[in-house]
C-alpha positions in Angstrom: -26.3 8.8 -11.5 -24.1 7.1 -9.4 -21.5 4.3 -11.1 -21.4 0.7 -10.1 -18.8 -0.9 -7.8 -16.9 -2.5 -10.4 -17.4 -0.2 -13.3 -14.2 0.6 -14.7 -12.6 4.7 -14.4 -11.0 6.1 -17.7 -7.7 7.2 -17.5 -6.2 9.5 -20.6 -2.9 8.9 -21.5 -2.1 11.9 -24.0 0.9 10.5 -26.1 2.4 13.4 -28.3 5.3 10.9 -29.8 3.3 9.0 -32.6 6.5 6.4 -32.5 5.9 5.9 -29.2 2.3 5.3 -29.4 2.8 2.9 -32.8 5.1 1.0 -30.5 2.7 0.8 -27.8 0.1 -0.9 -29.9 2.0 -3.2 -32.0 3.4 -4.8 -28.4 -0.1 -4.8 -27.3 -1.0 -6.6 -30.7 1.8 -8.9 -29.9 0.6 -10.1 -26.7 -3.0 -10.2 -28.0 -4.1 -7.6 -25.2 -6.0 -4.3 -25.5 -3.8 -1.3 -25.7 -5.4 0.4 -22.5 -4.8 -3.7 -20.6 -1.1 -2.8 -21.8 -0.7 0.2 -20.6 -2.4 -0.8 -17.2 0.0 -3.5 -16.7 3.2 -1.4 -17.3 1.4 1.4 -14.9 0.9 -1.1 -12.6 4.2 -3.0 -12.6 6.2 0.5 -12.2 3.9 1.4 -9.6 4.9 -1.7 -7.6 8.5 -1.0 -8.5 8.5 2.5 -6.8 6.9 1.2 -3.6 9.7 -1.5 -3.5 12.3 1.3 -3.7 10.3 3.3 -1.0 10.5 1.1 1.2 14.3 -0.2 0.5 15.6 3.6 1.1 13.6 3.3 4.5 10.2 4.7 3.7 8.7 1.6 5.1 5.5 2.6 7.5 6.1 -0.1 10.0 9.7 1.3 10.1 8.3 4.9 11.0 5.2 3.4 13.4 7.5 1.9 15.3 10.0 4.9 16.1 7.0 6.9 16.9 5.7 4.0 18.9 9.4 4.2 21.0 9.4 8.1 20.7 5.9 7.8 22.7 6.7 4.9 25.4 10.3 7.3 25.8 8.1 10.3 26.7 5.4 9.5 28.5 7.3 6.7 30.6 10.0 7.8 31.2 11.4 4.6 31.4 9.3 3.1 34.2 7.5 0.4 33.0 3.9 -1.0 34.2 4.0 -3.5 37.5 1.4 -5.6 35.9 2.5 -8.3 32.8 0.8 -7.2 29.1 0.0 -10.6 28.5 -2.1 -10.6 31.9 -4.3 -8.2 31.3 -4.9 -8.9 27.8 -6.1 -12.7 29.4 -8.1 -10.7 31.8 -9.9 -8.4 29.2 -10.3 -11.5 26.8 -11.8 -13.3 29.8 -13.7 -10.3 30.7 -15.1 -10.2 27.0 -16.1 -13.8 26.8 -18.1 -14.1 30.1 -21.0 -11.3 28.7 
């Protein structure tokens, strides 16, 4: 049976620290939240961390479509470059476009 869009996926968290897992839902009682709303938050918020720090040591994916972009245009170019202006024929295709 398949599941509806916006029905929820379980996750297990297996805690073997019974500290740790006391901790977890007295802070969870403290904020008046679910303990599995806690721990979704703090998965989330590291998660956002880690993508910050991806992309700060140079992980960014505009960073690398853009070198492959140059790598490309280097190779197949050669450095010539076309005789007719980008922004001309994008006009002429928009026109193009618009006239059907």
């Amino acid at each position: 049976m398949p599941k509806k869009k916006n029905s929820p996926v379980r996750l297990n968290i297996y805690v073997h620290d019974p500290g740790i897992r006391r901790q977890i839902k007295a802070v969870a009682a403290q904020k008046d939240i679910s303990v599995s709303e806690y721990c979704l938050r703090a998965i989330t918020e590291h998660l956002i961390k880690e993508r910050v720090m991806t992309r700060e040591e140079g992980g960014s994916h505009l960073k690398t479509a853009a070198e492959k972009a140059y790598r490309f245009q280097t190779e197949t170019f050669r450095g010539r470059s076309f005789a007719v202006s980008s922004a001309d024929l994008i006009r002429e295709a928009r026109e193009d476009r618009n006239t059907f």
